[in-house]
N, C-alpha and C positions, 0 to 999 in steps of 0.2 A: 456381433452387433450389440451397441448398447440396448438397455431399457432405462427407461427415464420414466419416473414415479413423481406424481408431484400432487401434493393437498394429503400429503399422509399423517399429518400431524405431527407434535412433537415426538421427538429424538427422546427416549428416557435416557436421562444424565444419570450416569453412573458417579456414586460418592468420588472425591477424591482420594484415594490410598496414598499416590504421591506421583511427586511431578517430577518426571526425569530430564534430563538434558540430556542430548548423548549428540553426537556428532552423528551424520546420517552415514551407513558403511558406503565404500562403494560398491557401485554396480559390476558384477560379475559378467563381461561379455559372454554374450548366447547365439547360437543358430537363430537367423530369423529369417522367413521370405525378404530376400532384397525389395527393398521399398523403390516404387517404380518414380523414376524425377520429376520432378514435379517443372512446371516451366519457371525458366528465371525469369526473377520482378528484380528490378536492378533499384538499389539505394535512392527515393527520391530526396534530392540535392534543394536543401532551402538555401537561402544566401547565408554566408556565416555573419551572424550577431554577435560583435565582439559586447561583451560583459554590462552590459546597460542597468546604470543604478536609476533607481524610481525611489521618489522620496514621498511620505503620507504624516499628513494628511496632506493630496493633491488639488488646489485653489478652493479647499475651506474644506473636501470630502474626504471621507475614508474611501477611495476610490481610483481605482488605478488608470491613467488616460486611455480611451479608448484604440489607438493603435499600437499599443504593446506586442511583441511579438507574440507566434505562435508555436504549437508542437508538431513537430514531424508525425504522419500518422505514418504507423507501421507497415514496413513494403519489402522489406527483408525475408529470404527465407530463414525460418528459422530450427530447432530442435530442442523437445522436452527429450531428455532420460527418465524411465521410469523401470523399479529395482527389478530384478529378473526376466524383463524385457529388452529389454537394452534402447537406443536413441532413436526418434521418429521424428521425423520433418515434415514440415510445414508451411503451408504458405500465409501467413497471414492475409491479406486479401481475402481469401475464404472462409477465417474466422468471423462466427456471428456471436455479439453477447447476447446471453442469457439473461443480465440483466440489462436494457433497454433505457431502462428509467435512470439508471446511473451512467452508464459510459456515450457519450458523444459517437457521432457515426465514424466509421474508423476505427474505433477504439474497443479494449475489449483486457478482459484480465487472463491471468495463468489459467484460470479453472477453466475457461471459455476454449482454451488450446484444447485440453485434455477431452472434453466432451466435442468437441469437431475434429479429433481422430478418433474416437470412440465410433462417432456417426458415420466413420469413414472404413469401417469394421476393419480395423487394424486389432481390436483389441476389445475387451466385453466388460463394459461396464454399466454397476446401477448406479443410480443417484436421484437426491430426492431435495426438495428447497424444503427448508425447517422452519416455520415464521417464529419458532422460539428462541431460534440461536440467530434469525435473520440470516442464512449461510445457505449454502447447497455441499451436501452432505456425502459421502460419495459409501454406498455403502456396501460395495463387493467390485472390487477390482480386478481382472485376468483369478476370479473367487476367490479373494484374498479380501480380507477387512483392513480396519484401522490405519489408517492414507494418511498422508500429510505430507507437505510439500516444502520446500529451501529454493527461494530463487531470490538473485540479484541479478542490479542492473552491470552493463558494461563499465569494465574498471574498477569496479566494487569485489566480495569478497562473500565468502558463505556464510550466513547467519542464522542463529536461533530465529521460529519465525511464530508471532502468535497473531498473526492478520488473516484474518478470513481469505482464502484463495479467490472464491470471485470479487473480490474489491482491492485484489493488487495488480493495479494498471500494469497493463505488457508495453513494454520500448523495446525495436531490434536490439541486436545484440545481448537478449539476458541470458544469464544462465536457469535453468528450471529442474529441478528434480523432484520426484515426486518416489516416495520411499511408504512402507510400512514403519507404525511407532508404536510401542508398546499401548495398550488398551489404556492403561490406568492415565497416561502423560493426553491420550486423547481423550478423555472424559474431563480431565481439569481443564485443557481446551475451551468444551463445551460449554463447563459449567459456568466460567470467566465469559462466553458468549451469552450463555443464558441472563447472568447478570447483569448485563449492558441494555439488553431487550427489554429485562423486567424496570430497571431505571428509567429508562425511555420513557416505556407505559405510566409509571410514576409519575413522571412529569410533562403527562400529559400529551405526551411526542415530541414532547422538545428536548433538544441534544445539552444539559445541564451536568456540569463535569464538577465534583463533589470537592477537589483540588486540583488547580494551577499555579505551578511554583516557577518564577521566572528570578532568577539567582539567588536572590537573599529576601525578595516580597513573597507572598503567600497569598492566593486567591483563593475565596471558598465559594465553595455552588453558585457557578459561571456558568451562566446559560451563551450558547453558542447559537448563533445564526450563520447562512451560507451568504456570502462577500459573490457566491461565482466569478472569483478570479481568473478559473481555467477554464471557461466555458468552451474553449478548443478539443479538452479533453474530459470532460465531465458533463452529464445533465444540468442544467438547472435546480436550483436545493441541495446541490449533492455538499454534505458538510465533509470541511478536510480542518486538516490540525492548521492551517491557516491562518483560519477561519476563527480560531481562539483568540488569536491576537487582535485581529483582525474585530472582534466583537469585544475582547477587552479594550481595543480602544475607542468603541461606539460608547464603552460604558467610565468612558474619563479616565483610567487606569494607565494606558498608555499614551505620551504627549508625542511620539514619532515613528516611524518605523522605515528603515532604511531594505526597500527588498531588491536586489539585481539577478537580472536574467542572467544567465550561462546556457550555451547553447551548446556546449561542448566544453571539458577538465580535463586535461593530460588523456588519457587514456578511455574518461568517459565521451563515449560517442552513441547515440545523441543525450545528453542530457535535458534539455528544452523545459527549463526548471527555473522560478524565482527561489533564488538562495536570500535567508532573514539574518542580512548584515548588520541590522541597528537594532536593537529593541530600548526604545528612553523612554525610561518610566520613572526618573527624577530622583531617584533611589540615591544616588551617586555612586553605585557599584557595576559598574561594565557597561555605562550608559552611552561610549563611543561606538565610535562605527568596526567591523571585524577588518584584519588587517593579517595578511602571512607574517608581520612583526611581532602582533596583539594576540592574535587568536581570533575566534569566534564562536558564535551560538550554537549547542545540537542539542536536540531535544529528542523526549520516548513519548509513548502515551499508550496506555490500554490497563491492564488490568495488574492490579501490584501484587497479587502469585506469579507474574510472567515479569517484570519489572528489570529494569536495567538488559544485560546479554543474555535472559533466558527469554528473552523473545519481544518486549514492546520497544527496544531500541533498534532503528532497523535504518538504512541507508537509504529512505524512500526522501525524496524532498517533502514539505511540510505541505504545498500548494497541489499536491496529490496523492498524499496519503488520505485515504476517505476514513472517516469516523463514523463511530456508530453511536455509542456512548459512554467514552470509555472510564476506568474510574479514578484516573491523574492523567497529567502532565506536564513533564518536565524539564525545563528551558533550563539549561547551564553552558557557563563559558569555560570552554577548551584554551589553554594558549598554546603556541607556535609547538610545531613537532620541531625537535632540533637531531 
């Protein structure tokens, strides 16, 4: 059975010695009590939305029209692996988030899976919410410390990951692992969290990003407001990388933005995501629309010790990766894979 600890105050952040990367090993299959089946929830079927472009500002607003499609709430069985354990399934349905205030009903992150098979005494763990790193903290696992986790969506691929685990939305189909990592790589984690929380409080609680680089422009100390684009899948307020665009163009920076829904890409299923096809910002440098001819836009964001593929570029769409406050962000155009 877990325990669950919470008002314990902060986490002491340990210096950073240094920051490792390593690929997560894998799991070494173990003896486990056969996990008993759980009942099938069969795929709920929305109608398919072939690729729908939305143009902004929409009759005079930063504003997206009000019948825009929506996201599949999750109804899949699914399965986290976790290292020396081996794979556990799940029904979504049953997951509750832990945080409330951020995820829409339905809806819920990886960390939210791991603690509703904990509660399901599969497995013993503690954990505690840290209001200094804003995180839940997980801090003895099957009695094992230093956790961290690699998940992507369907169709996507493993990556370096420096996103708080309760604030990365769960879609059927992801893959999830959740591994030990050395102490020192989890304390520079933390301290890149702690630093987001103390900016925060700096300014006052407003989400104010120190730099935003969108190709060849330079923004400095961009205060960011929530647009609740995804109100399907997020709280109200809940701020996403967006959301920067989306308030740099409240703030005259940007004169359009070209965002189209994808409800589904080759292989990803569901995606249920606005892809940011146009950014014109008069520059004359990549001010067209993205095209499989042209290229298009991918951006990172979070803390630049973790910067580029050691962990803030991540294959999250922009309209649901949640921010906390991070310290850049960076828009650049990719051309065509040939």
């Amino acid at each position: 059975m877990r325990r669950h600890t919470t008002g314990r105050g902060c986490l002491g952040i340990l210096p950073v010695l240094a920051i490792v990367v390593l690929a997560l090993p894998a799991c070494a299959p173990v003896d486990l009590p056969e996990v008993p089946s759980l009942p099938f929830v069969p795929q709920v079927e929305s109608p398919q939305v072939p690729p729908t472009p939305y143009y902004l500002p929409y009759k005079g607003a930063w504003r997206l029209p009000e019948d825009i499609p929506t996201g599949r709430v999750p109804s899949a069985l699914g399965t986290v692996d976790i290292e020396g354990l081996g794979a556990f399934t799940f029904n979504p349905l049953d997951v509750r988030p832990l945080r409330p205030g951020v995820f829409a009903t339905g809806h819920f992150s990886v960390f939210d899976i791991l603690a509703h098979l904990a509660d399901e005494g599969w497995f013993s763990m503690e954990y505690h919410y840290d209001r200094s790193l804003d995180t839940h903290v997980i801090d003895r696992l099957d009695g094992r410390t230093d956790w961290w986790y690699r998940a992507h969506y369907a169709g996507g691929w493993s990556e370096t990951n420096a996103t708080r685990m309760d604030l990365f939305p769960y879609k059927d189909g992801m893959t999830i692992q959740f591994a030990t990592r050395p102490e020192e790589y989890l304390a520079g984690l933390y301290d890149s969290f702690a630093a987001e929380v103390m900016r925060k409080s700096l300014n006052l609680g407003r989400v104010v990003i120190p730099e935003v680089r969108i190709g060849t422009v330079v923004h400095q100390n961009v205060p960011v407001s929530s647009h609740d684009v995804r109100a399907d899948v997020l709280q109200p307020g809940v701020v996403t990388a967006l959301d920067v665009l989306l308030s740099l163009a409240d703030q005259r920076h940007i004169d359009a933005l070209k965002l189209t829904w994808y409800s589904n890409v080759d292989a990803g299923v569901p995606v249920d995501s606005f892809y940011v096809e146009m950014i014109y910002d008069g520059d004359g440098v990549y001010d067209g629309e993205a095209s499989p001819e042209r290229g298009g836009w991918v951006y990172e964001a979070g803390s630049l010790a973790f910067s580029g593929f050691r962990g803030s570029h991540l294959r999250v769409p922009a309209d649901t990766r949640i921010i906390v406050s991070p310290e850049y962000m960076t828009w650049y155009w990719i051309g065509p894979s040939r």
